[in-house]
N, C-alpha and C positions, 0 to 999 in steps of 0.2 A: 504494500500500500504506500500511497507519496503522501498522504497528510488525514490528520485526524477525519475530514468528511468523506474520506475514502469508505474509511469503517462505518460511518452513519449510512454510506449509501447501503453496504454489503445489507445492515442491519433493518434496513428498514424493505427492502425487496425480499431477506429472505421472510421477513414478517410474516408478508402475503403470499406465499408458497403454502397451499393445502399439506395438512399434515405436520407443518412446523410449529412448538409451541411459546418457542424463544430461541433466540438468535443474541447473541453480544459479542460482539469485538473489541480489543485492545490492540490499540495504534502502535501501544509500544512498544509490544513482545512481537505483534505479529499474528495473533492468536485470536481463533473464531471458536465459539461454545455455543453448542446448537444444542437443544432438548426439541426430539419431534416424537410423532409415535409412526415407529415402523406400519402396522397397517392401513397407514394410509401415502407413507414415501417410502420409497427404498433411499438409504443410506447412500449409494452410489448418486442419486438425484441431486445430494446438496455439492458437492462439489461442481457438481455441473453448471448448476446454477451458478454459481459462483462464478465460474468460469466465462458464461454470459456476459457478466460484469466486467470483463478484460483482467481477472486476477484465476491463479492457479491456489488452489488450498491440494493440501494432502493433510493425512493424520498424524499429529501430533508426535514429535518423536521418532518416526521412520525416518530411517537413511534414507534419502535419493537422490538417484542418482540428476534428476531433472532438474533438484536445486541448485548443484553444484553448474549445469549447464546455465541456467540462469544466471548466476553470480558471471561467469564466465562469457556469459553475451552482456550485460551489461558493463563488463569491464572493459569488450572488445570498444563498445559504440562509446563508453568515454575515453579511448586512447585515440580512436578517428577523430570526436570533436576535437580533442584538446591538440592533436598533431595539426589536423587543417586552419584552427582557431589560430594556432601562432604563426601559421603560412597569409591566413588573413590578413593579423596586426600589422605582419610586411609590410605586404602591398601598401595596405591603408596609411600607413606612416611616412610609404613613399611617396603616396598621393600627399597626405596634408603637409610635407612638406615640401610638395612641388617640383620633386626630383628631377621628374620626367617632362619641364614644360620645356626643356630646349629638344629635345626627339622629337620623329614624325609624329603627325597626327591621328594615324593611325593608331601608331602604339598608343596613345594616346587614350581612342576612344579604346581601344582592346581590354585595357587594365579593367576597367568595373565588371564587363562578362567575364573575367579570369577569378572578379572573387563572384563573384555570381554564381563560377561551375564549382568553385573549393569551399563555397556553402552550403548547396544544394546537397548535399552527404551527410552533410551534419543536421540538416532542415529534415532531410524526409529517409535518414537512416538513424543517425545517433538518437535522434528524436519522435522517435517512429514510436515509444513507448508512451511518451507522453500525450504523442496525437491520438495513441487508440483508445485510450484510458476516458481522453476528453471526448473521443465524439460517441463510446459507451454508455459515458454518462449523459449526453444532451440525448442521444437514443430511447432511454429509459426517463428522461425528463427532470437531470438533476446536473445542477450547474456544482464543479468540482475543483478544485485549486487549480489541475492541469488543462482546464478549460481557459487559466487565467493565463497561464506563460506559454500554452497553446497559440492564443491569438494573439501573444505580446510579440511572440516569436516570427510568427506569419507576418503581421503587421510590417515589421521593420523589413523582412526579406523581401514582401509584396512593392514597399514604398521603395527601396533602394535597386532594384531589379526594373521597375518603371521610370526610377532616374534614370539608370545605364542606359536604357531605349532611346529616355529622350533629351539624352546628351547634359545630363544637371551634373551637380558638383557635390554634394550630399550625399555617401553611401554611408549606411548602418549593418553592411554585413559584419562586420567584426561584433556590433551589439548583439546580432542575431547568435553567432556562434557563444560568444563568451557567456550569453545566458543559458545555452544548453551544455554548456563544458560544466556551469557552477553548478547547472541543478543536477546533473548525473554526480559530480565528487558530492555534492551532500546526500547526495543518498545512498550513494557505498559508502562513506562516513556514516551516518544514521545507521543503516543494516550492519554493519559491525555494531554497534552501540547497542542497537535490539538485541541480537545475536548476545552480546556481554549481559544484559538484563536477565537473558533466559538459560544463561550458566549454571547457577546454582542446580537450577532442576533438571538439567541436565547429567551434572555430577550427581546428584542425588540415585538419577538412574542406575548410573551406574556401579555404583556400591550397593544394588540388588543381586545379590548371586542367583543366578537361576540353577544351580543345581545344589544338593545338601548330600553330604557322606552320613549313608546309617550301617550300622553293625547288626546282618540280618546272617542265622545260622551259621555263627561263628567267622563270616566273609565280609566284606567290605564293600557295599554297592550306591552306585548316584541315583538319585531320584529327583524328579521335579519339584521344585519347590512348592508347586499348588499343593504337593501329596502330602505335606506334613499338615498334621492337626495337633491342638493341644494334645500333650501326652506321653508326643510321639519323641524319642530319643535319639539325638544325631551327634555326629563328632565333628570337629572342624580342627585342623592342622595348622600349625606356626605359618603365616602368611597367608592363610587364607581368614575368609568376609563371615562373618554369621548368617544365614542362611533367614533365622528366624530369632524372635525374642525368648528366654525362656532360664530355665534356673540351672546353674554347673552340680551336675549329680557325680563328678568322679575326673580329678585332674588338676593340676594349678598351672594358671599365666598369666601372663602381663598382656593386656589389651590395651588397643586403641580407639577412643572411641571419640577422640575431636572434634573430625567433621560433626555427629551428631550434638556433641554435649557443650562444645568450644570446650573442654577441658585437654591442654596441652599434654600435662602428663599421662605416660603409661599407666592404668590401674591395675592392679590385683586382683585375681578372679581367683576363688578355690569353692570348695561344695559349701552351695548354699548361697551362692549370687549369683544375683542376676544381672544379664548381659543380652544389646539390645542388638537388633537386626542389623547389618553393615557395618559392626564392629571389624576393625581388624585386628585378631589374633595373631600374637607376635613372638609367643614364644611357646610353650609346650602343648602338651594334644587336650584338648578341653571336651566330656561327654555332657553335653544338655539336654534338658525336658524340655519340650515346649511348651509357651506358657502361651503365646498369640506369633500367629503365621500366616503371610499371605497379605490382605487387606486391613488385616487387623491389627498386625505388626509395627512396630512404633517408625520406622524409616517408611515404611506405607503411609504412615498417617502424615508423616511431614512432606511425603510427594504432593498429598491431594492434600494440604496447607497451602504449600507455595503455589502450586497450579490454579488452588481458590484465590489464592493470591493476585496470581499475574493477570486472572481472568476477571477479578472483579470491578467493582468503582466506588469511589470514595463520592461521596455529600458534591464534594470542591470540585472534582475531575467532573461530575454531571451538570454542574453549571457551565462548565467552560467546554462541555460537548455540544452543550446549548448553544453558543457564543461564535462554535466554531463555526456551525449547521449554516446561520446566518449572515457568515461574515463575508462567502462569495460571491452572493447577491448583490450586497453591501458594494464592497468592492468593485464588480462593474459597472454601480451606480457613479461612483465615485470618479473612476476613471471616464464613464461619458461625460459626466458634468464636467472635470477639467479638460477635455477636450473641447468640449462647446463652448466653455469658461474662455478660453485660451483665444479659442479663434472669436468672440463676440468682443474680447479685449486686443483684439488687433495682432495677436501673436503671429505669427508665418506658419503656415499648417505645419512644418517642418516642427519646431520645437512644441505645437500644442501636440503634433505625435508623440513626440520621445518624452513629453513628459504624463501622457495618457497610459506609453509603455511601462514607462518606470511605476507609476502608481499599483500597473496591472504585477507587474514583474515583485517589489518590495512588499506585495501584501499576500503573503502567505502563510496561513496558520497551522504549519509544520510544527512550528517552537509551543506555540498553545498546545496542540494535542499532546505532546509528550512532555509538556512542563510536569502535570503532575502522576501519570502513571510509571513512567522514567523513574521518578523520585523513589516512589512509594515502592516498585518492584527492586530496585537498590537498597531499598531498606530491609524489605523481607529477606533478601538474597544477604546482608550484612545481620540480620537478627539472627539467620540459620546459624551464621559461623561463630554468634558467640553462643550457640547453646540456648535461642530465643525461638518460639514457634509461633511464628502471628497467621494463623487461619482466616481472619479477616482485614483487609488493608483498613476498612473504615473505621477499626478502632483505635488507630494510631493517632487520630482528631479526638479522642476521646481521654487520651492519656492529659490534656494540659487543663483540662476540665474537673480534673480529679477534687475531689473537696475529702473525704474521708476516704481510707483504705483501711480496709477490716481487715485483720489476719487471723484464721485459724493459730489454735496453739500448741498442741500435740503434732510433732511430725512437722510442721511450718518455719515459728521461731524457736521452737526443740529440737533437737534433735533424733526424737523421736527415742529413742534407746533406755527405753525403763529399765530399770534395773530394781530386782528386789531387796525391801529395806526389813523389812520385817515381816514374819510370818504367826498369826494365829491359828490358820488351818489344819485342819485334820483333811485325810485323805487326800492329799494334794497330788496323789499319782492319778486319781482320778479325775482332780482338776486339770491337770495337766495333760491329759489323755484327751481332754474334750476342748479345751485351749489350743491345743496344733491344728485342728480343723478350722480355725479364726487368724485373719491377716493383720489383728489389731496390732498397734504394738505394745500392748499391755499383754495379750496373749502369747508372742512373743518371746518376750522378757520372762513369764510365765515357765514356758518350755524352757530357756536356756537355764533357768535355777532348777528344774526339775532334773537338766540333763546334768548338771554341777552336781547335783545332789546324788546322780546313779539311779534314778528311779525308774523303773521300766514303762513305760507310755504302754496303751493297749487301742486297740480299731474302739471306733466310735459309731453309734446309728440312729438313726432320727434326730439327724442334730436338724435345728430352727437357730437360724440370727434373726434376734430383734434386733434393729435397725438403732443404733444410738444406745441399747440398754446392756446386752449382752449375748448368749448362748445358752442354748440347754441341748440336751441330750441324752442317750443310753449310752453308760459304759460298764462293762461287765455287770450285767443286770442292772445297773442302781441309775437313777433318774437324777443327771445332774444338772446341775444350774450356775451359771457365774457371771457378774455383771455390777451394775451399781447399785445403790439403794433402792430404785428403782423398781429394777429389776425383781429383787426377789419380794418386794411391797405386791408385785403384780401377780405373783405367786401364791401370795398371800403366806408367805412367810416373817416370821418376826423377827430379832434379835436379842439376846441377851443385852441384860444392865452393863456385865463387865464389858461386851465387846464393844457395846456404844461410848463409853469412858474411853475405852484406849482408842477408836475412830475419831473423838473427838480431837485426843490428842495429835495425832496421824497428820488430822485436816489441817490444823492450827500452826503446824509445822509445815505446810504447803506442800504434803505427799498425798497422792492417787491413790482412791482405796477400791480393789476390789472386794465383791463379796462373793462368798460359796456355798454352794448349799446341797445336801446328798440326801435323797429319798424325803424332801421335803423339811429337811431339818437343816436350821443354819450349821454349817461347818466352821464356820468364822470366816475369817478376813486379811487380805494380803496389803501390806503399804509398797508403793513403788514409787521412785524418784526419778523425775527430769529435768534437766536442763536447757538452759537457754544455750544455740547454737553461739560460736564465737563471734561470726561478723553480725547477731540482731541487733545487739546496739550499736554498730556504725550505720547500720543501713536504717532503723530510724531516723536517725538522728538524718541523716541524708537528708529521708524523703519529708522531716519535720523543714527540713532548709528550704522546701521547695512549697511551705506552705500547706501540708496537708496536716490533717488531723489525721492520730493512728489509735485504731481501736482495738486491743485483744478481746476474740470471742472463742469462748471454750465449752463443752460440756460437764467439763470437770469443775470441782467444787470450787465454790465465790475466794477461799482462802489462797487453795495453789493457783488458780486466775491470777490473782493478786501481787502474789510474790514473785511471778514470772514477768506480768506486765510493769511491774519498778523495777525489776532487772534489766529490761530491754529500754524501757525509757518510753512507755505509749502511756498518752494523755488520757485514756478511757478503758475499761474493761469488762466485760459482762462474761459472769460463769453459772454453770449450772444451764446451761442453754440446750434443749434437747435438738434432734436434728432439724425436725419442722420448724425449730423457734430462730433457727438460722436465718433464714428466709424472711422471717417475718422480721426480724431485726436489723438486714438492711433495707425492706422495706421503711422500717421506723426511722432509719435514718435519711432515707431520701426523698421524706417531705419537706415541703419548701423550693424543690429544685435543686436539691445539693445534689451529685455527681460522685458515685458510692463507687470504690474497686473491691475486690474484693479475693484475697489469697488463700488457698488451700488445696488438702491434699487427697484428702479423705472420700470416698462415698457419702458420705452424710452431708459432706461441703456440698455436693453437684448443684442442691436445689438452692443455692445460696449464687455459686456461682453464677448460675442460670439469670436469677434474679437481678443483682447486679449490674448496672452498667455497665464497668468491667472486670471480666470475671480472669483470675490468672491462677494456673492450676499449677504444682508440684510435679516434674516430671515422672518422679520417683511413687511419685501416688499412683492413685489407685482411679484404673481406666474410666470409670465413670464422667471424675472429677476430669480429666484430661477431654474426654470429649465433649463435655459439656465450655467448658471455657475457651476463648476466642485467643487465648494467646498462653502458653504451655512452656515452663521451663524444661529444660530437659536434665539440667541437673539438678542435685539438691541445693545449689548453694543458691542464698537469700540474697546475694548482691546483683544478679540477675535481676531486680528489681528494680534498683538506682537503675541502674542500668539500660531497661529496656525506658522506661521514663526519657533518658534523657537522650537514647535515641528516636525517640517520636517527636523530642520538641525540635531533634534538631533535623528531622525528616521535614517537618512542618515549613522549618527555618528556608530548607531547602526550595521546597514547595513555592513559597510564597516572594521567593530571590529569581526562584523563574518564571512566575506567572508575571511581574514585577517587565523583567526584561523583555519577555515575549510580547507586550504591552505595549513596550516602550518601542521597541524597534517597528513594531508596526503602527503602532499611531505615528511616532514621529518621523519614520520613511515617509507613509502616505504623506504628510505636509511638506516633507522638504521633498517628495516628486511633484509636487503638486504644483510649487513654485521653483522648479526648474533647480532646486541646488544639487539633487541628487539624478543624476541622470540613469540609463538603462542597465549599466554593465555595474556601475557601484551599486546600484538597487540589487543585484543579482547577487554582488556579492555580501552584501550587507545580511540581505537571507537565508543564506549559507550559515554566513557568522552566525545569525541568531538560533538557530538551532546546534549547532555547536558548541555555543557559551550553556545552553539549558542542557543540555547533552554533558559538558563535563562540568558544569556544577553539580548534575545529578549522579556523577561517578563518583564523588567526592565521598559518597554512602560509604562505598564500596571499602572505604577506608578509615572507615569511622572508627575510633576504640573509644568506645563512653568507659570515665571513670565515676565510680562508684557516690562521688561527693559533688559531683557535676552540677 
């Protein structure tokens, strides 16, 4: 495509195609997203159409070998302009300066049909793409940017070709050539620049392994990666990719997993971690469960991120599609009236043309359409590689709006990692038995003192998770139960005097109390302790820099809420919050119009982050919460937060430096073509320029390293 209304036209024809039910285009990748229903078009049909239109689509991601042809005919037709362009300038420089007035006359008249024939290559070959594109679109009834430098082009060749006949002194073929030399280098400049936008997901591709090593009767065989399902147990070897996500049952290495997490260093893998899809494995032989594979797989989800990404629109980007739609109209308006303008104010038709061309030539909204999807697909493509996943670009407008961010507190500004502090329970092999079937990290914590202790764990059946309370279950005959207060109140279980004395105690001291309960009888109660991660209080304190209010919510008791949120340094804290009361508490706080985010890791977070304006999910958490939120760390560290913050304002920054110039070069081109300062060939290249300047400000993403206190 050569400029933003290329894509309005695509979008708005395949509109009206039976059987399609959306169509969108982005200018800047290059990329068409069509949702139609097969029984009423065959798939083959929308390309076609397309085609109609003077552009080629293929699917997404295929090699072809036709693009590479492409790239390759438009390289040829700007090495002709640009070689016969500067055989022009020749001539024309020996005509203005009068080289040739002591030779015959002949030669004389000879010279203008010499540039005449060493234009006509560049008029109806180099430029043969732009002709067809233009008279596609008056075909279909829609006036298009290459309708503009179409007839700026003709124009000047038509008037300088009728001087040579009739013996004048005026030629414009050099304008003629030099405006299709500039507009082909800015568009193999721009297609590289797209091309670089749509990198990221490109490499993302490729850190897909499409085949996975499993260990079937004692042998070693490849299988397609569709065939794995949760469950299913595969090996991966020093230098090779993870096939899928899933937990290390037998092995220890050092993995990479950067591209995904932005974490530079090698990690540690032994039984019992998990390890994500497009890792790569660097050093010994690793055996894994699969825990999600295929579509479902965490390097799956960040494909169909960025791809949401590159294919969507922003609030800002659908104004300025607006702006675009209108501005070719606009434009030919513009340049008739200074034509007519020129010649009712006495001008020599000579210069009312060249300054009708230049109006036509300098107004092109190339720079508008890719000011802000440019930007924004730079940003996603710079958020991948610090370990940031923004599923939707339009929330990136949403980041400077922030008024309060709520953080979960278990697993968020913790570290999740309980540890047990003390024990009243009886039966704790049986708590423990029923606790490994639970991803808490209370349950957890549970296991690992059960495993310190030597306790033998037994199969579990009938287990039921309450949602925010706890679990129950059968283990070895006996009906168990473990969860909060809660919990076993729902039970309809009671507690002992002594054990509420020493809970109280527990609470008062800011530690987590489970309870337990066997065959309907309380068992007693386990305290467990957390901690606050080491960067929660710099990264408050950050995002307190930046004006927002920080809120700890927990469903853990009002006491340990307390003593975590003066730790970390958040102005507000609410505990005891069950998981529906999530929800309703950023609710409460986004009356008035405040602007809620909202952090967490957990399942019980999902309906909170849903809720939220913006919702940002815990990599390491738990898939729910991940799909539900619009932008998804991928590690655990909490400075991912500064972070992504102050890449959105400075995306914004970005944004708004190129809507800024792309504004400025076109209004103030049109006026100084309009009064004659800016003539055809500077107009042409001034055009160039300005998509260039929005082009590498928009690169400048690509190099972004937001610091944490930004």
């Amino acid at each position: 495509m050569w400029c933003a209304s290329c894509g309005w036209v695509v979008e708005h024809v395949l509109a009206k195609e039976h059987g399609i039910v959306s169509a969108e285009v982005l200018f800047a990748s290059d990329l068409l997203k069509v949702k139609y229903c097969p029984q009423f078009l065959l798939p083959d049909r929308i390309p076609e159409r397309v085609a109609a239109l003077g552009y080629r689509a293929m699917e997404f991601g295929a090699e072809q070998e036709g693009d590479r042809r492409e790239w390759q005919d438009l390289l040829l037709r700007l090495g002709v302009a640009g070689a016969l362009w500067m055989n022009v300038m020749l001539f024309s420089l020996v005509i203005y300066a009068s080289y040739w007035e002591g030779i015959a006359e002949w030669a004389r008249r000879a010279v203008p049909f010499i540039l005449m024939l060493l234009t006509a290559p560049v008029i109806l070959y180099s430029a043969w793409p732009i002709h067809r594109i233009a008279w596609l679109g008056l075909r279909h009834g829609f006036l298009r940017m290459e309708a503009l430098i179409s007839t700026g082009v003709f124009a000047a060749f038509a008037y300088s070709s009728a001087q040579a006949f009739l013996g004048g002194k005026h030629y414009y073929f050099d304008t003629a050539c030099a405006i299709v030399t500039l507009m082909l280098t800015g568009k193999m400049l721009e297609r590289g620049a797209k091309e670089r936008s749509a990198k990221a997901l490109t490499m993302l591709h490729r850190l897909l392994p499409r085949k996975a090593r499993l260990r079937i009767e004692g042998r070693e065989r490849f299988v397609a990666i569709e065939a794995l399902e949760p469950g299913t147990a595969y090996l991966v070897k020093p230098g090779e990719r993870l096939p899928a996500d899933g937990i290390v049952i037998e092995g220890s290495s050092k993995v990479d997993e950067s591209v995904l997490t932005g974490e530079s260093e090698l990690l540690s893998k032994s039984i019992g971690d998990t390890v994500i899809c497009g890792s790569l494995n660097a050093a010994g032989v690793l055996e894994v469960r699969v825990t999600r594979a295929g579509e479902d797989s965490t390097l799956a989800q960040i494909i169909r991120s960025v791809e949401n990404a590159l294919a969507g629109r922003s609030p800002l980007e659908r104004v300025v599609d607006k702006v675009s739609r209108i501005f070719i109209p606009t434009v030919l308006i513009i340049a008739a009236a200074t034509l007519g303008g020129c010649l009712l104010a006495g001008l020599p038709p000579t210069e009312a043309m060249l300054r009708s061309i230049a109006v036509l030539v300098i107004a092109c909204p190339c720079a508008l359409g890719i000011a802000t999807p440019l930007a924004t697909t730079a940003a996603v493509g710079s958020a991948s590689g610090h370990g940031i996943l923004i599923r939707d670009v339009r929330v990136l407008e949403t980041f400077r709006k922030v008024d309060v961010l709520v953080l979960d507190k278990t697993g968020t500004v913790t570290d999740g990692l309980f540890r047990v502090r003390e024990v009243t329970a009886d039966h704790l092999d049986l708590v423990a038995s029923l606790e490994s079937y639970s991803e808490h990290p209370v349950a957890r914590a549970l296991v690992r003192h059960a495993s310190d202790q030597a306790l033998v764990l037994q199969d579990a059946s009938d287990i039921q998770v309450r949602e925010g309370m706890g679990i129950v279950g059968t283990v070895a005959g006996h009906r168990v139960v473990v969860g909060n207060r809660a919990m076993l109140q729902a039970e309809g279980i009671g507690f002992p005097a002594a054990l509420e004395a020493r809970v109280r105690t527990w609470q008062a001291d800011g530690l987590t109390v489970a309870f337990a309960a066997v065959d309907a009888h309380c068992a007693g109660a386990v305290a467990l302790g957390d901690s606050p991660r080491q960067e929660s209080a710099a990264v408050i304190s950050a995002l307190r820099g930046r004006g927002i209010r920080i809120v700890l919510l927990s469903g853990d008791a009002q006491a340990t809420t307390e003593r975590i949120a003066k730790a970390i340094g958040a102005d507000e804290w609410l505990g005891e919050v069950p998981p529906s009361g999530k929800a309703d508490a950023i609710k409460r706080f986004q009356t008035g119009g405040v602007v809620v985010a909202m952090v967490g890791d957990g399942i019980n977070d999902a309906p909170a982050l849903a809720v939220a304006d913006l919702g940002i999910a815990m990599g390491t958490g738990a898939d729910l919460a991940r799909q539900t939120a619009p932008v998804v760390l991928m590690s655990d560290s909490l400075l991912r937060i500064p972070e992504t913050f102050a890449l959105a304002a400075h995306t914004l920054r970005i944004v708004r430096q190129n809507l800024f110039w792309a504004f400025f070069y076109n209004t103030t081109g049109i006026i100084l073509a309009m009064t004659g300062v800016l003539n055809p060939i500077l107009a042409a290249g001034a055009m160039v320029f300005s998509s260039l300047s929005v082009i590498g400000n928009s690169l400048r993403l690509n190099r972004f390293h937001p610091a944490p206190k930004e």
